[in-house]
FIBAKE-585144 format. One record per atom (N, C-alpha, C): z, x, y; residue in three letters. Coordinates in steps of 0.05 Angstrom, whole numbers, plus 5000, padded with zeros to 4 digits. Layout:
BEGIN
ZXYALA/...
***
This chain:
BEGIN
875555616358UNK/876955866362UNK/876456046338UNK/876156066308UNK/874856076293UNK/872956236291UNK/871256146303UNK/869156276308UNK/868056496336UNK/870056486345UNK/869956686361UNK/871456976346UNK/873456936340UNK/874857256313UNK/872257266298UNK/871957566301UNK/869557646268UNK/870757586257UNK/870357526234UNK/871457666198UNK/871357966191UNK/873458056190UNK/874558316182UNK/873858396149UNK/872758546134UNK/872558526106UNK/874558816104UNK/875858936126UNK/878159136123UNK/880059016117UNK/881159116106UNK/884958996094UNK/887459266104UNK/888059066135UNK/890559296152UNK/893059366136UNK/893759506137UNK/896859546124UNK/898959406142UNK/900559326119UNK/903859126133UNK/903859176156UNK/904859416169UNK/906259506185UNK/904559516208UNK/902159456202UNK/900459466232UNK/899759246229UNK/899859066222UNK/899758766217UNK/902158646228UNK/904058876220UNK/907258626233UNK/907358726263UNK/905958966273UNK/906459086301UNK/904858926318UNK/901958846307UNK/900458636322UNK/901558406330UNK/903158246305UNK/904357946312UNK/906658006325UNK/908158256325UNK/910158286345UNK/909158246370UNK/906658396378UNK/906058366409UNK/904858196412UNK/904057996397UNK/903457706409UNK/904657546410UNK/907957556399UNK/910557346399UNK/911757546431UNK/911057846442UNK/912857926456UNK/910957806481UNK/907857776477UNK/906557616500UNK/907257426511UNK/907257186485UNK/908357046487UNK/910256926508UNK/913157036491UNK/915357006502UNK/916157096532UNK/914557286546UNK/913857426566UNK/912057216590UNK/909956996572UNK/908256826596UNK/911356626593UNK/913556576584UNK/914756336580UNK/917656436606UNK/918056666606UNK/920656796625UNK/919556746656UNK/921456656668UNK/921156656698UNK/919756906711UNK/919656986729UNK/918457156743UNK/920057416751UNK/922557306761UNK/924757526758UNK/925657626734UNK/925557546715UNK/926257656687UNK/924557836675UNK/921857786680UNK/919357956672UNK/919858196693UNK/919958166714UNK/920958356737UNK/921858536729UNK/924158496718UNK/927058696715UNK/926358786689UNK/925058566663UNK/924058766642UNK/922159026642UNK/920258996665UNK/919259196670UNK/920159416674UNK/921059356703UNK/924159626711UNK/924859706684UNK/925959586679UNK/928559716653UNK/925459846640UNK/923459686627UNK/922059886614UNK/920760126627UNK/919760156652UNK/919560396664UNK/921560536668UNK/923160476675UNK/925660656668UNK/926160796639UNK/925960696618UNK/925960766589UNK/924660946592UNK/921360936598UNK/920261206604UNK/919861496609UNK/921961326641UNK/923161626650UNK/925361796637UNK/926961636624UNK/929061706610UNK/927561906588UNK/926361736574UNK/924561936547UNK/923362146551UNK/922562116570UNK/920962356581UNK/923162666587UNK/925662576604UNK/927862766612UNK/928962766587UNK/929862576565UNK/931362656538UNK/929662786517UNK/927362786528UNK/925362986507UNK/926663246504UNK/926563316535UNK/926663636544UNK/930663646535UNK/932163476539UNK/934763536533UNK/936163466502UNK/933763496492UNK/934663366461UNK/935163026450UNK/933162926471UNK/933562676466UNK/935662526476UNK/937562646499UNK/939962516499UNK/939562516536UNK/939962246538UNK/939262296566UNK/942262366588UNK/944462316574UNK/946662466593UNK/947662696597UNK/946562796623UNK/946863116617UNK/949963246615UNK/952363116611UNK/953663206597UNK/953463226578UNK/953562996562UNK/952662996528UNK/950363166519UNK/948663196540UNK/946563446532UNK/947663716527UNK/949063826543UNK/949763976550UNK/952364066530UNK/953763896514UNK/954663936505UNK/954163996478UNK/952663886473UNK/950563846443UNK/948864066443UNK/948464296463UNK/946864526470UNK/948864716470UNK/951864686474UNK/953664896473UNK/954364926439UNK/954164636423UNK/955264696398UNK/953164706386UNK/950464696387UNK/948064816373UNK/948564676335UNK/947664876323UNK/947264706297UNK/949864666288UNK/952664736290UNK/954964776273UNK/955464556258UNK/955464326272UNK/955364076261UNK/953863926240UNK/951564036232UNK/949463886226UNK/950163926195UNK/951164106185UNK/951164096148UNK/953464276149UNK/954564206121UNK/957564246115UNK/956764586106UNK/957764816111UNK/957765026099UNK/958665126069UNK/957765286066UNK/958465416034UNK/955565526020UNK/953865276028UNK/951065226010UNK/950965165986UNK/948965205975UNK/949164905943UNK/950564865925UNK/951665065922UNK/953865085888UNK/956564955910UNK/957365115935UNK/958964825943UNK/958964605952UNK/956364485963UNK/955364215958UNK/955364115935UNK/954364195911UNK/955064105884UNK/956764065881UNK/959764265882UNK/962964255875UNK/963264015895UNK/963264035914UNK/964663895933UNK/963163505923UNK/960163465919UNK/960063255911UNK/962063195883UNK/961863385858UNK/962663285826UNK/965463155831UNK/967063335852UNK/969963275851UNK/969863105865UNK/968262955893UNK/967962725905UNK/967362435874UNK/965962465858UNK/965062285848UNK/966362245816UNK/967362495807UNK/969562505792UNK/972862465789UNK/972862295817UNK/975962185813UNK/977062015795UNK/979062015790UNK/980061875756UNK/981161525776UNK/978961375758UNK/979861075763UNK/981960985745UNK/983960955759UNK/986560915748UNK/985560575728UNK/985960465737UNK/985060215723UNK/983660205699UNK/981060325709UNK/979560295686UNK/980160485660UNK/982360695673UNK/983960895652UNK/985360725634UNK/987160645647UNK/989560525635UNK/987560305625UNK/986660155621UNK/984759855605UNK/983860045584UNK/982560205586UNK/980860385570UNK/984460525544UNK/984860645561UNK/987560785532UNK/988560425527UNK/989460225533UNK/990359985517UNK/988459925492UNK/986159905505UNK/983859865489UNK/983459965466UNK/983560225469UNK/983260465444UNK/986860425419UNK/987760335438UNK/990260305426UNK/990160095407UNK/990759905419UNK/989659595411UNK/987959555383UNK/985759655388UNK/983559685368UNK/983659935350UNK/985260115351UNK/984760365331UNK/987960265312UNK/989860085323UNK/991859995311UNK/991059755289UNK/989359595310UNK/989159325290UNK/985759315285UNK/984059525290UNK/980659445291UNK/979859685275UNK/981059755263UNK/980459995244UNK/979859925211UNK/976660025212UNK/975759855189UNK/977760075156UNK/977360365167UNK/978260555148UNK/980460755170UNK/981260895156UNK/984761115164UNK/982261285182UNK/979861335175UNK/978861555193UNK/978561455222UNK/976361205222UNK/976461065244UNK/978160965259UNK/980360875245UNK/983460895262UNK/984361115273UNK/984161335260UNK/985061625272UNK/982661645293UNK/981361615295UNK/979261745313UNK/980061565348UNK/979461365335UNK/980661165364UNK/984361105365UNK/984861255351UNK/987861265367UNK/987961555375UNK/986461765364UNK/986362025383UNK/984761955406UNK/983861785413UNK/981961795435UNK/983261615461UNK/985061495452UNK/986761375462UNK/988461585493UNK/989461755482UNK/990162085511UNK/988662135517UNK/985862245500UNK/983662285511UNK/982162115541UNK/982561905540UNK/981761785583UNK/983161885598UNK/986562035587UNK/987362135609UNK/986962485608UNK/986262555585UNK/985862875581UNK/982862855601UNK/981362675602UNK/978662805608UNK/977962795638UNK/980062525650UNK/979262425673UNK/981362675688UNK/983562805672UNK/984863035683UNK/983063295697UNK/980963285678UNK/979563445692UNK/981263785693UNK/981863885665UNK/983764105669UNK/982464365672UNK/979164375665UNK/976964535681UNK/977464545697UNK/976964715724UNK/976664655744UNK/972964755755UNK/972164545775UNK/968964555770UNK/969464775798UNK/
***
């Protein structure tokens, strides 16, 4: 068997490599199904056809209500309005919410250590001012 395949000195890419062994595991599995099963897979796949073909023309959606409705509301749906500066605002304040936890760990911390981990009076002052500071900053008293 061997010797019947040439030798290829081309090198296919993944993806047409994995689409080939797909359709020879879907052959496969296809000589192994009864006769009525192959039957009805067909149907259903000619049918898929027809469907694609009519959901082309209706936006891909083959129920013509759902077509139809998806044709009355046109783009409104598809992106949030404002445009970029409020896409920006609207992400910073999405991703700048104050994590309570890690606040509060964070001011103990600064506490803790600017009380008892303070090598000199400056470095103690600095981390015990910084101590309000997780909640001054995660306040967010800017507004973006």
């Amino acid at each position: 068997k061997e010797e019947d395949t040439p030798i290829s000195t081309t090198v296919l890419p993944d993806s047409v490599s994995m689409r080939m062994d797909a359709m020879t595991m879907r052959e496969r599995m296809l000589e192994n199904f009864p006769e009525d099963v192959v039957k009805r897979l067909q149907e259903v796949a000619e049918g898929e056809n027809v469907d694609d073909v009519e959901g082309a023309q209706m936006g891909g959606v083959s129920d013509p209500a759902l077509a139809e409705s998806i044709k009355r509301k046109g783009r409104r749906n598809v992106a949030l309005k404002g445009g970029a500066t409020m896409n920006v605002k609207r992400s910073l304040q999405r991703n700048l919410n104050i994590n309570w936890p890690d606040t509060i760990r964070n001011f103990f911390l600064f506490l803790f250590f600017g009380y008892f981990g303070g090598r000199n009076t400056a470095s103690r002052t600095l981390m015990l001012l910084c101590a309000p500071m997780c909640f001054i900053l995660q306040a967010r008293p800017v507004k973006i």
